[in-house]
C-alpha positions, 0 to 999 in steps of 0.5 A: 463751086461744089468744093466750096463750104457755102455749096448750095446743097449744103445752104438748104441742108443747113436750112432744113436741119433749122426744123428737121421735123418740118423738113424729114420724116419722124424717125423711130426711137430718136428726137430730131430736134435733140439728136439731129438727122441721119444721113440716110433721111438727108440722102434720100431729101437730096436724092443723091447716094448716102456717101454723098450727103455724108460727105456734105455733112462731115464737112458741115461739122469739121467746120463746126456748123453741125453736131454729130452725134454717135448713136447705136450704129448711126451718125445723127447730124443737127445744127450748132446754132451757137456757133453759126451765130458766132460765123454770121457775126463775123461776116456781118464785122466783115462787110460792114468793115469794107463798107466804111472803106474808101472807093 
């Protein structure tokens, strides 16, 4: 379900911005691992048109799993590894809890 948080796409958009430097061609001016990406490089990885991968990352960071970052005239997406934290914390709560449940 394209619609959903846990897309596909958006798992391997998570999973490269894990090491941008790894995964995205260096950008001039800005350190990747500091400020993050721009939507253009995640474009251009995905090889769909920009406002595509803005709208993946825009609803990566209203869920608070990527921080934006306004610099100059661009957008820089990088992960927010605390709070992806906090989220698999609370899914790992979540089974373990329907695992103690009776059948």
């Amino acid at each position: 379900m394209p619609g959903s948080p846990v897309h596909g796409t958006r798992l391997d958009i998570l999973s490269w911005l894990k090491d941008p430097a790894a995964h995205f061609p260096r950008q001039r001016r800005v350190d990747p691992v500091e400020h993050g990406v721009h939507v253009g490089l995640v474009a251009a990885k995905l090889g769909v048109p920009r406002r595509v991968a803005r709208t993946h990352l825009d609803l990566l960071a209203r869920l608070g799993l990527l921080r934006a970052t306004r610099i100059r005239r661009r957008t820089y997406y990088r992960r927010d590894e605390v709070r992806i934290a906090e989220v698999a914390r609370m899914f790992e709560k979540g089974w373990q809890a329907r695992a103690h449940l009776p059948e």
